[in-house]
C-alpha positions as CSV (number, residue, x, y, z in Angstrom):
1,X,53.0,37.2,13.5
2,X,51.2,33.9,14.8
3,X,48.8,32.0,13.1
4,X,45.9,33.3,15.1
5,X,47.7,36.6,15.8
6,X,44.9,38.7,18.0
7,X,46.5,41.8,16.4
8,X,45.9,41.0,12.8
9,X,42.7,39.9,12.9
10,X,41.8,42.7,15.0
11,X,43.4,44.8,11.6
12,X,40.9,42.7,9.2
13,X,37.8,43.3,11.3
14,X,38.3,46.7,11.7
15,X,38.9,47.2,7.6
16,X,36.0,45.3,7.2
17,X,34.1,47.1,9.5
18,X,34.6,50.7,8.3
19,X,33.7,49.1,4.9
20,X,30.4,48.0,6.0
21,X,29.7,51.0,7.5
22,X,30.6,52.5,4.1
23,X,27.9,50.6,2.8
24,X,25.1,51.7,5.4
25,X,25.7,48.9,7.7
26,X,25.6,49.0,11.5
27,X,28.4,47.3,12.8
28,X,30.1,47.3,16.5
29,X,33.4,45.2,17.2
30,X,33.5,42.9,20.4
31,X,37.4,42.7,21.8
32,X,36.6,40.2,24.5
33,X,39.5,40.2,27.3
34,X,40.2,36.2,26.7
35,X,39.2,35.3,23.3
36,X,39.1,36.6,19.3
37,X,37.8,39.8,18.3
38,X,34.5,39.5,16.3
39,X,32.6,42.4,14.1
40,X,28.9,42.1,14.9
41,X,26.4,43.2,12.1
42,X,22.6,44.4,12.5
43,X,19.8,44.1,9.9
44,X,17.4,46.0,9.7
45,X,14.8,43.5,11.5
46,X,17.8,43.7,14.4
47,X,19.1,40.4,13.4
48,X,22.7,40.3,15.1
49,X,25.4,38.4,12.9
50,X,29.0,37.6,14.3
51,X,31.8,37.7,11.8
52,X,35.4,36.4,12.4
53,X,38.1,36.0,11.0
54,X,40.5,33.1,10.7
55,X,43.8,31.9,9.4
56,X,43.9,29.3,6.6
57,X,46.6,27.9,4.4
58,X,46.3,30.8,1.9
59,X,45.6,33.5,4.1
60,X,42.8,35.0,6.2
61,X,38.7,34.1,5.8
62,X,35.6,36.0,7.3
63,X,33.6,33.5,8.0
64,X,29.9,34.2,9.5
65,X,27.9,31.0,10.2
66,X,28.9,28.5,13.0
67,X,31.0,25.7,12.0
68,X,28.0,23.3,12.2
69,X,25.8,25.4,10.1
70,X,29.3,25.5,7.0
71,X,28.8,22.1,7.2
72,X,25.2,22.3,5.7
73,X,25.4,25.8,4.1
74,X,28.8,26.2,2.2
75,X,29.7,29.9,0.9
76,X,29.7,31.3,4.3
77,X,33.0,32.7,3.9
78,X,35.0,34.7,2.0
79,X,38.9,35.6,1.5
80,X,39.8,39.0,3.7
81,X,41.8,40.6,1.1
82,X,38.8,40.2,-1.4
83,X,38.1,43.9,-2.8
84,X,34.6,43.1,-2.6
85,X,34.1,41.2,0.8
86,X,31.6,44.0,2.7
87,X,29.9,43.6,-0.7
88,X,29.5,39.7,-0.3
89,X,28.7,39.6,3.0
90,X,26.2,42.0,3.0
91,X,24.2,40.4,0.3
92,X,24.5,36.8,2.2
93,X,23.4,38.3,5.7
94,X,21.5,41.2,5.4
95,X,19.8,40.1,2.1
């Protein structure tokens, strides 16, 4: 597989999808015909979050914030085989 294989990060967001939703979390994945897929997450006071995920040296990363706002904000990512990813993101964006 690529390095930005469409099909594997498809795999990640759908994992991490069905784990949010695990966790009470209303989620709904975008496949747009010409770019990456992305998981978008609701809070409760419909605040819409978009989550992707990329390829790194070490492996895949959810990330969440735009690249201008990691550049003020660090921690808006995490690893995509972390155990406890949903659980990370959830308290960063719902929180």
């Amino acid at each position: 597989m690529s390095a930005c294989d469409p099909r594997e990060q498809f795999i990640h967001l759908v994992r991490l999808g069905l784990d949010l939703r695990g966790l009470g979390v209303r989620t709904s994945l975008v496949v747009p015909v010409g770019g990456r897929p992305v998981l978008e997450i609701r809070s409760a006071g419909e605040t819409r979050t978009r989550i992707t995920v990329i390829r790194r040296a070490c492996g895949w990363a959810f990330i969440w914030r735009p690249w201008w706002a990691r550049l003020r904000r660090p921690g808006q990512w995490i690893w995509a085989e972390a155990d406890n990813a949903a659980d990370v993101i959830v308290s960063a964006v719902i929180a």
